[in-house]
Each structure stands twice: as C-alpha cells, then as structure tokens.
KOLGU-4560 file (N, C-alpha, C; in nm, 3 decimals, padded with zeros to 5 digits):
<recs>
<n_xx: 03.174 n_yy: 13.205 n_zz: 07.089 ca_xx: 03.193 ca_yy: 13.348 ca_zz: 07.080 c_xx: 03.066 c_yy: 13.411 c_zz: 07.024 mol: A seq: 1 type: UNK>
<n_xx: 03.000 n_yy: 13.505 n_zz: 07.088 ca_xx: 02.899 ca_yy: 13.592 ca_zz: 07.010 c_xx: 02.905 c_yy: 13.705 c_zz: 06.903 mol: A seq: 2 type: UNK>
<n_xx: 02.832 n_yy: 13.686 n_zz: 06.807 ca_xx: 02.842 ca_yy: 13.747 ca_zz: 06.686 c_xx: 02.758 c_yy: 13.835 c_zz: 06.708 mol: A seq: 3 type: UNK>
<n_xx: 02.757 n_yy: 13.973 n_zz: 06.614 ca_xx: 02.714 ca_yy: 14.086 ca_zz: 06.602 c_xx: 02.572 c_yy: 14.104 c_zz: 06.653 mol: A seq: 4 type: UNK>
<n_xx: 02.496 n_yy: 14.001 n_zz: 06.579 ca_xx: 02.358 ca_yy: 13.920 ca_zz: 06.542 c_xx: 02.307 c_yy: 13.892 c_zz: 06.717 mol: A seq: 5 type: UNK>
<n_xx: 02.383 n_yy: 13.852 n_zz: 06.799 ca_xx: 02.335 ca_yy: 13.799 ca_zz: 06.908 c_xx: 02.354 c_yy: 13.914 c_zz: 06.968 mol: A seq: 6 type: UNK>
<n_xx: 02.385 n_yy: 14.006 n_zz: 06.982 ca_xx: 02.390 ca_yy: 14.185 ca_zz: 07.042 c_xx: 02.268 c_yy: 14.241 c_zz: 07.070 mol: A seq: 7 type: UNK>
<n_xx: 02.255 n_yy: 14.296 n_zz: 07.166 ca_xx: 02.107 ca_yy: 14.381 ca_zz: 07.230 c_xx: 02.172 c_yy: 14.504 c_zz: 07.264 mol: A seq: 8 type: UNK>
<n_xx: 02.066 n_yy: 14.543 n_zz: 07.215 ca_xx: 02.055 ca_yy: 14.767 ca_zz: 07.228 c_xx: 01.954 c_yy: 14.787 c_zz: 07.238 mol: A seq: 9 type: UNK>
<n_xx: 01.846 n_yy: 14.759 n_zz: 07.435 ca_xx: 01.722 ca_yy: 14.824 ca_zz: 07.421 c_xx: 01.680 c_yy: 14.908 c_zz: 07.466 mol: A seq: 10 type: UNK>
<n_xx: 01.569 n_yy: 14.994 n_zz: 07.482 ca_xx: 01.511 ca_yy: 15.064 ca_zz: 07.548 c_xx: 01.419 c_yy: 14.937 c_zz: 07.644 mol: A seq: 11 type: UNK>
<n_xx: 01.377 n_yy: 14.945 n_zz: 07.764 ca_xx: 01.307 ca_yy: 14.855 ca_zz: 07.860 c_xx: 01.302 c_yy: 14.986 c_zz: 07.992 mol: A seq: 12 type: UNK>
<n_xx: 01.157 n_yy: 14.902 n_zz: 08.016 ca_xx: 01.097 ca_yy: 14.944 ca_zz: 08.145 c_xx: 01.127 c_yy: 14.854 c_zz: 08.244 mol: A seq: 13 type: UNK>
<n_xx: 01.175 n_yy: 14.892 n_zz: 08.361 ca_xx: 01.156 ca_yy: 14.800 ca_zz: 08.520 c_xx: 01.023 c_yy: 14.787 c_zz: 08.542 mol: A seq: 14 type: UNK>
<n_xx: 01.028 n_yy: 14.661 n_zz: 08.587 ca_xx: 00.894 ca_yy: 14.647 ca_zz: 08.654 c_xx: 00.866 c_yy: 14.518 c_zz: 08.745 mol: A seq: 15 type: UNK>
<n_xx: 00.781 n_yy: 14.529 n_zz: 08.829 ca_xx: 00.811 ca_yy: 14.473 ca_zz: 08.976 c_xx: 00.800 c_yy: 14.303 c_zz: 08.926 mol: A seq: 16 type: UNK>
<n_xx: 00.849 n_yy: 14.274 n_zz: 09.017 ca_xx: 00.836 ca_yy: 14.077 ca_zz: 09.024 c_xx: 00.964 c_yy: 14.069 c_zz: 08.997 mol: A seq: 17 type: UNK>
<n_xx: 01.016 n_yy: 13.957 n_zz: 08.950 ca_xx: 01.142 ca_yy: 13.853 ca_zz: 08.966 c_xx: 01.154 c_yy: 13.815 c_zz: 09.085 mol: A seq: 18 type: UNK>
<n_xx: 01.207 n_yy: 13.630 n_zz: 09.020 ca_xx: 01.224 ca_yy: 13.562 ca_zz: 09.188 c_xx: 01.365 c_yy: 13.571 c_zz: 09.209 mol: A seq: 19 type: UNK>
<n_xx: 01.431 n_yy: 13.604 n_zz: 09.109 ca_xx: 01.640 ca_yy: 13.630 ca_zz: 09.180 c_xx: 01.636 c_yy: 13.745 c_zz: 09.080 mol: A seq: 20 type: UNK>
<n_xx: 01.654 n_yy: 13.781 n_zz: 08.958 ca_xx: 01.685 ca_yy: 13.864 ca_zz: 08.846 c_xx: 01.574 c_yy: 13.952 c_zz: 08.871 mol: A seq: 21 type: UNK>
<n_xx: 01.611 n_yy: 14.099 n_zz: 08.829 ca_xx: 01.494 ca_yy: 14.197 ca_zz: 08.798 c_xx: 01.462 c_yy: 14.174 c_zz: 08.685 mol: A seq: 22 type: UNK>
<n_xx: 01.302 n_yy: 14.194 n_zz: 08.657 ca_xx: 01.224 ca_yy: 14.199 ca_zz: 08.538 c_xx: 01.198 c_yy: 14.326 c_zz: 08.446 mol: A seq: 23 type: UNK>
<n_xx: 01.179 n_yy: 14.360 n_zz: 08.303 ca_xx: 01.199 ca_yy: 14.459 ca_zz: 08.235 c_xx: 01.084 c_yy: 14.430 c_zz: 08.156 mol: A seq: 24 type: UNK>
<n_xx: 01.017 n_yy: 14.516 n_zz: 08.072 ca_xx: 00.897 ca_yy: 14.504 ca_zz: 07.977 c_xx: 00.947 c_yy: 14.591 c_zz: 07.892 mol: A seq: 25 type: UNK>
<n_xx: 00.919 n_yy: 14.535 n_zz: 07.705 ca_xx: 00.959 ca_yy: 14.632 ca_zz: 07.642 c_xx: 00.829 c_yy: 14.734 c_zz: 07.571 mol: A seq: 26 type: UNK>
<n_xx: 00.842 n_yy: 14.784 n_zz: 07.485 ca_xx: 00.735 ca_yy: 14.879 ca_zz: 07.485 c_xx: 00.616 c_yy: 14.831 c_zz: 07.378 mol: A seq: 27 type: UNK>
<n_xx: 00.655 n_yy: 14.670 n_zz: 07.352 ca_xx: 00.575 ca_yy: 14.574 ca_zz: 07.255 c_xx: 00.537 c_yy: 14.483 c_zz: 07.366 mol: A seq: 28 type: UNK>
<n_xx: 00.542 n_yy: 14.535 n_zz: 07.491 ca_xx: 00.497 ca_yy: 14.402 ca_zz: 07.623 c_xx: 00.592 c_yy: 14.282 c_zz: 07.683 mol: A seq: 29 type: UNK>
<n_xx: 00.738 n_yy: 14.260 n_zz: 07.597 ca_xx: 00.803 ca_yy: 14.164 ca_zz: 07.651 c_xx: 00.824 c_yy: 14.174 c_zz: 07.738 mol: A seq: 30 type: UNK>
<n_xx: 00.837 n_yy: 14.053 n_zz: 07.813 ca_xx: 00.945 ca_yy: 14.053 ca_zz: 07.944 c_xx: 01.016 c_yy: 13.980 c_zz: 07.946 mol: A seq: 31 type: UNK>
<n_xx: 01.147 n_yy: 14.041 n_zz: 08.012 ca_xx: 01.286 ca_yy: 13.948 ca_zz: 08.022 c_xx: 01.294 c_yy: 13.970 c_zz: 08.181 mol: A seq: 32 type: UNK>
<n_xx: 01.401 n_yy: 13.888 n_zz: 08.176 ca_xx: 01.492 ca_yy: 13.916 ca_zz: 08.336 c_xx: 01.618 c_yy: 13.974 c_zz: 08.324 mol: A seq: 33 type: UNK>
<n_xx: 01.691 n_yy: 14.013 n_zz: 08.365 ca_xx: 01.798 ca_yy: 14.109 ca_zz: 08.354 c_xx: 01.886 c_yy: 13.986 c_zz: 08.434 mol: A seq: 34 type: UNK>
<n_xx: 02.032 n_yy: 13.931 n_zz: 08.414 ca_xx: 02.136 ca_yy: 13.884 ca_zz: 08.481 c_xx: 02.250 c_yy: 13.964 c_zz: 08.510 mol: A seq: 35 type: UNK>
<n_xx: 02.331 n_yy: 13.948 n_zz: 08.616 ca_xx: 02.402 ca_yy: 14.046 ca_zz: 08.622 c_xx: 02.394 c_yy: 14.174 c_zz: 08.662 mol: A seq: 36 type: UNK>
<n_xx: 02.252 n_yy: 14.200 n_zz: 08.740 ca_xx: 02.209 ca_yy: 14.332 ca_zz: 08.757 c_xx: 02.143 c_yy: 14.275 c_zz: 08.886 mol: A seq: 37 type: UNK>
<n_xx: 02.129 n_yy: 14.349 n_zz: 09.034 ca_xx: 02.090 ca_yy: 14.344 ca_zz: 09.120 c_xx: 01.955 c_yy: 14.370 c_zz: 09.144 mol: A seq: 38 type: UNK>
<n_xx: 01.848 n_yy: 14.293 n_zz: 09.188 ca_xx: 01.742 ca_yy: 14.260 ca_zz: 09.200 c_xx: 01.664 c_yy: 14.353 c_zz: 09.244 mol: A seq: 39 type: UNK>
<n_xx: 01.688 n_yy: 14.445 n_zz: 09.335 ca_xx: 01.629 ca_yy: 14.565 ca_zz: 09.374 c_xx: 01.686 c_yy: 14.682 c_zz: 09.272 mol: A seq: 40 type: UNK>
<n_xx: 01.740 n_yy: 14.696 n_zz: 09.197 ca_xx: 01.851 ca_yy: 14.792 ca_zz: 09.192 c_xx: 01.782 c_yy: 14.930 c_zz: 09.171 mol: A seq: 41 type: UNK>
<n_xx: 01.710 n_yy: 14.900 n_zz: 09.007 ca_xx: 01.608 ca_yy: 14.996 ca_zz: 08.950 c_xx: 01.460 c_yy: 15.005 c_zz: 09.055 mol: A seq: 42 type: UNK>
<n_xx: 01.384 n_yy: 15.069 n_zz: 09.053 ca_xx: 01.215 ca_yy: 15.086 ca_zz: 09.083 c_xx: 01.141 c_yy: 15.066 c_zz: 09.005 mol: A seq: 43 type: UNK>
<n_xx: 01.037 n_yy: 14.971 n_zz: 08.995 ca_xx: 00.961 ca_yy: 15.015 ca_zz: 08.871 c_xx: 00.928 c_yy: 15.129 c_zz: 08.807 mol: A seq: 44 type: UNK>
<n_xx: 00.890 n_yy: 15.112 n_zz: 08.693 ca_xx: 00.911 ca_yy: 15.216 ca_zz: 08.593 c_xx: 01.009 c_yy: 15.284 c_zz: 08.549 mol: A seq: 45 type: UNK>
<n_xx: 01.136 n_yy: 15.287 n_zz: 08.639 ca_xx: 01.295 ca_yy: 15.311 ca_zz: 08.573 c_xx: 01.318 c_yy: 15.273 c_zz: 08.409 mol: A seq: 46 type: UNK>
<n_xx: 01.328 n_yy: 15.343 n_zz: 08.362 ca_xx: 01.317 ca_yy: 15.358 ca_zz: 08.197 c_xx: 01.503 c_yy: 15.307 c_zz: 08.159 mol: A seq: 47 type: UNK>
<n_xx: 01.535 n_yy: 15.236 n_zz: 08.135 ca_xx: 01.673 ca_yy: 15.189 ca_zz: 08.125 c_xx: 01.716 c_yy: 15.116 c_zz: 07.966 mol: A seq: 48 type: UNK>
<n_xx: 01.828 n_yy: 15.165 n_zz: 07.915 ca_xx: 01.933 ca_yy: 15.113 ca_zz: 07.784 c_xx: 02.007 c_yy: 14.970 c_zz: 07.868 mol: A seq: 49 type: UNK>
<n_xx: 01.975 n_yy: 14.896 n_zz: 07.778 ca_xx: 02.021 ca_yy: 14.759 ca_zz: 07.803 c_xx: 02.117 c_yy: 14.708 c_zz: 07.677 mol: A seq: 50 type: UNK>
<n_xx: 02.246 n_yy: 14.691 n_zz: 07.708 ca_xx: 02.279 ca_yy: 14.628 ca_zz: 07.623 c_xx: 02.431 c_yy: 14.486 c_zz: 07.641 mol: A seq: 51 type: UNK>
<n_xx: 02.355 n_yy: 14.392 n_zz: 07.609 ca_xx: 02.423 ca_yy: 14.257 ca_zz: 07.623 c_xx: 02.387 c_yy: 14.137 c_zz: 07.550 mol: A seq: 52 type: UNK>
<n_xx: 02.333 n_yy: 14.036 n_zz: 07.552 ca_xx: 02.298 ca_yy: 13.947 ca_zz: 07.457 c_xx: 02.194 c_yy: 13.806 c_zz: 07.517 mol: A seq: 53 type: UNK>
<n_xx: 02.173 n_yy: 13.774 n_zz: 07.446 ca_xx: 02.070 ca_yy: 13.683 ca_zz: 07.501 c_xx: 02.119 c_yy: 13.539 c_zz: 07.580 mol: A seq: 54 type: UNK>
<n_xx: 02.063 n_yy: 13.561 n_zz: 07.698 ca_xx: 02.161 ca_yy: 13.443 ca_zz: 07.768 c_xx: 02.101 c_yy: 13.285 c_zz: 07.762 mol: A seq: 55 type: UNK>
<n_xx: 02.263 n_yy: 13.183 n_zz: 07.730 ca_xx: 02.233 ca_yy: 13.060 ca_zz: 07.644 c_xx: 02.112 c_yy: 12.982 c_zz: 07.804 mol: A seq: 56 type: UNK>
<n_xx: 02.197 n_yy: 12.990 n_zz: 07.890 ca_xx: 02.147 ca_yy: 12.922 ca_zz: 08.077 c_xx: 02.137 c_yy: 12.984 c_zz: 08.119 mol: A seq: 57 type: UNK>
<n_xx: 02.054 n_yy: 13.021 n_zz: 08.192 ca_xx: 01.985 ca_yy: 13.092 ca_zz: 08.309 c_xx: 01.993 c_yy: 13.095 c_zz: 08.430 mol: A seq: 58 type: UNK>
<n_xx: 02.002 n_yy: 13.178 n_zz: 08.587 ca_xx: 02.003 ca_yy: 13.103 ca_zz: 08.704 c_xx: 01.836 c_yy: 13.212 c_zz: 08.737 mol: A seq: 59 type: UNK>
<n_xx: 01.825 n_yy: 13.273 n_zz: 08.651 ca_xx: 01.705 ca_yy: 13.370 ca_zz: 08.681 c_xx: 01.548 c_yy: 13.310 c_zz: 08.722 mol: A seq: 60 type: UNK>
<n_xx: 01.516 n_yy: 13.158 n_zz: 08.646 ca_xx: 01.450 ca_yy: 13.110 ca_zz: 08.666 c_xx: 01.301 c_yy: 13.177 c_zz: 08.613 mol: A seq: 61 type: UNK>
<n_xx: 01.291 n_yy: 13.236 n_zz: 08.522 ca_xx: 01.195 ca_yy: 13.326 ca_zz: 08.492 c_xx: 01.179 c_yy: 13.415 c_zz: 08.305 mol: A seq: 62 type: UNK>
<n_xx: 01.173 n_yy: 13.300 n_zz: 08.249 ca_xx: 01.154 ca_yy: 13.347 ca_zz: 08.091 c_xx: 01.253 c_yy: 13.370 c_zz: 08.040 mol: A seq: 63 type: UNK>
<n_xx: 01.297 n_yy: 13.400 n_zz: 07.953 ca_xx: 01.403 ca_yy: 13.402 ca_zz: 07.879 c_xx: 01.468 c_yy: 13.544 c_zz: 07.882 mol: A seq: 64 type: UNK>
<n_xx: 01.608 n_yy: 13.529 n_zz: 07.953 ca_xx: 01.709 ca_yy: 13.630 ca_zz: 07.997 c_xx: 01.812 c_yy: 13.684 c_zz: 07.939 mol: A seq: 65 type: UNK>
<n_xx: 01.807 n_yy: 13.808 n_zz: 07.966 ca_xx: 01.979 ca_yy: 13.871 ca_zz: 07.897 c_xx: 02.040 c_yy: 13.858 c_zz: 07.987 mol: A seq: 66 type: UNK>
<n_xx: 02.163 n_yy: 13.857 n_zz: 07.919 ca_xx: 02.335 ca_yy: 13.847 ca_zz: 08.020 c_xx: 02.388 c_yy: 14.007 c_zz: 07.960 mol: A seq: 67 type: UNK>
<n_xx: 02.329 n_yy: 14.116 n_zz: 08.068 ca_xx: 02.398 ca_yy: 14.225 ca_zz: 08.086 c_xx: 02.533 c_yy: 14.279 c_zz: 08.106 mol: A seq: 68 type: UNK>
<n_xx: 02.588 n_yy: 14.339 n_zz: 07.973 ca_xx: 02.682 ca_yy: 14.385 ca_zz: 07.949 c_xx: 02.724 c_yy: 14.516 c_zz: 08.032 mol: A seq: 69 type: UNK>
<n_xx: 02.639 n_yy: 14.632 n_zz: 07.965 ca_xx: 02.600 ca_yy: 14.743 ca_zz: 08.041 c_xx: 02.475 c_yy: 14.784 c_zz: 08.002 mol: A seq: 70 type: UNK>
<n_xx: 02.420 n_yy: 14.864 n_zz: 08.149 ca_xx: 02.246 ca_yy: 14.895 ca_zz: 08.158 c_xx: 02.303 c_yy: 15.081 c_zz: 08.214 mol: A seq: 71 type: UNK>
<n_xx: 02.203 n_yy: 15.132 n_zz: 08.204 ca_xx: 02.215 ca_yy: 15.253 ca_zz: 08.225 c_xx: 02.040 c_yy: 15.336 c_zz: 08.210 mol: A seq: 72 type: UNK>
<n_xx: 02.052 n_yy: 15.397 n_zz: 08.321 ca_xx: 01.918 ca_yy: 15.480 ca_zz: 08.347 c_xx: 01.920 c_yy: 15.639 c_zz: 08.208 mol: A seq: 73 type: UNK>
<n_xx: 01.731 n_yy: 15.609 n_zz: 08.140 ca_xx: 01.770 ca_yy: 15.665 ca_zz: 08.012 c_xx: 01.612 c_yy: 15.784 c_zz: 08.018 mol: A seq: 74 type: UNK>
<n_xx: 01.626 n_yy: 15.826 n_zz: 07.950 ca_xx: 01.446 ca_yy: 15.922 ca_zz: 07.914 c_xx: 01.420 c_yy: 15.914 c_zz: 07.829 mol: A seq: 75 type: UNK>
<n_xx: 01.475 n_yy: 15.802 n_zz: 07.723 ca_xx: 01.399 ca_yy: 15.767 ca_zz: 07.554 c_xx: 01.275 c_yy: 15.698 c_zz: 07.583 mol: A seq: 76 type: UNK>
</recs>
C-alpha cells in the first residue's frame, strides 16, 4: 500500500521522445516518463499537474517512471 510519502504533486513540462510512455522535464531538468497516459497525448511544451506516485516496474523502458493517478493541462 502507498503511504503519503510516496505521493506526487508536480508541475512538469511535455517534451518530445519516449519509446512507449510520454516524457516530462521538471523545471530542475528531470525527466520521467509518464505511465498510464497516452504517448502522443500532450505536445511538447504542454505545461501539466501530475499527480500519482513513483512507479515500483516499469513497461516504459526509459528512466525512472510515475504511475499516473491524475494529470491535467495547467499555466503554473
């Protein structure tokens, strides 16, 4: 079961690449892959609230991934 602690609330940028998962950059340079979210969905630069938790396995194949709860298009 996930605890409070393992919870994500971010601000992230789209941005192009991923080989199955879309990719996100945060505004300190990370990148994740997004699961659960369709590969084209956003455009780069789509400014998006992410919030879900850090996923234990991956099928994203591409750095270390969240397991999207809910994402939503944002202007923070």
């Amino acid at each position: 079961m996930d605890s409070i602690q393992d919870s994500l609330d971010m601000v992230v940028t789209a941005i192009s690449g991923g080989i199955i998962c879309p990719l996100v950059q945060t505004v300190d340079g990370e990148t994740y892959s997004l699961m659960r979210v369709p590969k084209n969905k956003y455009p780069p630069g789509t400014r998006l609230r992410v919030r879900g938790h850090w996923a234990e396995a991956s099928t994203c194949q591409q750095g270390q991934s969240i397991m999207v709860m809910q994402i939503e298009e944002t202007r923070d």
